[in-house]
C-alpha positions as CSV (number, residue, x, y, z in Angstrom):
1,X,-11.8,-32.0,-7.2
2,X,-15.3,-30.6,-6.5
3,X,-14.5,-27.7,-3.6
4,X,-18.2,-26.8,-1.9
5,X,-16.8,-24.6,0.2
6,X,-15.2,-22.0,-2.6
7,X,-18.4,-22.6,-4.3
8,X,-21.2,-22.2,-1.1
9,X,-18.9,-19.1,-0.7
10,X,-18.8,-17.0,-4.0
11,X,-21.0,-13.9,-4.4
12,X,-22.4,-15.7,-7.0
13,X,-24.0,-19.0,-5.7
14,X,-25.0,-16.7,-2.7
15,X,-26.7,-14.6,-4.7
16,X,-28.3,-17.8,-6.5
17,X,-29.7,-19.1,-3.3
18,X,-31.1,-15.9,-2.3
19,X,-33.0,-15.0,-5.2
20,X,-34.5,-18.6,-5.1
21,X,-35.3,-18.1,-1.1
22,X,-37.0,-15.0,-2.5
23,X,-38.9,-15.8,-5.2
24,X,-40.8,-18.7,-3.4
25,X,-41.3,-15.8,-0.8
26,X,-43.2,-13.6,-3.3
27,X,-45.2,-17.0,-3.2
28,X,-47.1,-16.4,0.0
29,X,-50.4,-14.7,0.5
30,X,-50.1,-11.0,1.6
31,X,-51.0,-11.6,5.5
32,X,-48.3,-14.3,5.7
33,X,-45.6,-12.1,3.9
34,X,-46.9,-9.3,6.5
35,X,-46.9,-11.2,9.7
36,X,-42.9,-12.3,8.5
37,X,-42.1,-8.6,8.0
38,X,-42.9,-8.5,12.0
39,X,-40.6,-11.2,13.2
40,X,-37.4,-10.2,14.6
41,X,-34.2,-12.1,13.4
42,X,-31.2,-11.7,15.8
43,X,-27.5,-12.8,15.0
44,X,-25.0,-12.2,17.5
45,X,-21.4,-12.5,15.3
46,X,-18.3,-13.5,17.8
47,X,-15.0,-14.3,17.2
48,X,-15.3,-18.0,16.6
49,X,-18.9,-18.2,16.1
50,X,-22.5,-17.1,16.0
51,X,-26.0,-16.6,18.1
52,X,-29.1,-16.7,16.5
53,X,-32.3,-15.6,17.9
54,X,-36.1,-15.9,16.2
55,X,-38.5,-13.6,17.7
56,X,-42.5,-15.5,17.8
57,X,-45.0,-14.7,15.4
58,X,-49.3,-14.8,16.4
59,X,-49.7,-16.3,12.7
60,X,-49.7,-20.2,12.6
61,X,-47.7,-20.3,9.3
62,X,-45.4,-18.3,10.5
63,X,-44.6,-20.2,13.1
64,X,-44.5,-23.6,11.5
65,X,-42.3,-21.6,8.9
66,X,-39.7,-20.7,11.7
67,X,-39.9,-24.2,13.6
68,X,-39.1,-25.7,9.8
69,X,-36.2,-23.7,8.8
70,X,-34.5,-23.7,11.8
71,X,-34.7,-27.7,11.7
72,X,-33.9,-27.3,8.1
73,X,-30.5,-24.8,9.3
74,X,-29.3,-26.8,12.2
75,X,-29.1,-30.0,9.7
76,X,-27.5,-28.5,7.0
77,X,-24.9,-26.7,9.4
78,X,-24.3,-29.7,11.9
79,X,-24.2,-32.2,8.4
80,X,-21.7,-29.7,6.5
81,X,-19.2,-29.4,9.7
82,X,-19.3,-33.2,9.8
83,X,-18.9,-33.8,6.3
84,X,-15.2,-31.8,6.4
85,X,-14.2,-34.1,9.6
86,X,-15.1,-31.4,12.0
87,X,-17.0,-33.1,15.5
88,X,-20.1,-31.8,16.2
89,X,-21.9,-30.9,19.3
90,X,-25.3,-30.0,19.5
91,X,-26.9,-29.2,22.6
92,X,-31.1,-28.5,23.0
């Protein structure tokens, strides 16, 4: 049986995903790249869960970046709780 869990969770497939994430990064035009180096990711780790805070960027791409993979974030971690039979709140 397929696990997605073991797999999501090796060094490996992290390391994978990351390098992908990256290289469309290197994508980007210089001033976008720059104005992304400015933002300010927070993550809050508790016990039994996490906080996450985007700080606001002046540059329109940025922004639409942010407001995309957060949508993009929320989806995949709402959809993967569900899909293992967990219920899922999620509160605006």
């Amino acid at each position: 049986m397929f696990d997605f869990m073991q797999m999501a969770g090796t060094p490996q497939s992290q390391e994978m995903l990351f390098r992908l994430m990256s290289q469309q990064m290197n994508q980007l035009s210089p001033d976008v790249r720059e104005a992304i180096s400015k933002v300010e990711v927070v993550i809050k780790k508790g016990e039994r869960g996490f906080e996450l805070s985007i700080g606001h960027s002046d540059h329109e791409t940025v922004e639409s970046m942010v407001q995309q993979s957060l949508g993009s974030w929320i989806s995949m971690l709402s959809r993967g709780f569900q899909a293992v039979g967990y219920r899922v709140k999620l509160y605006e």
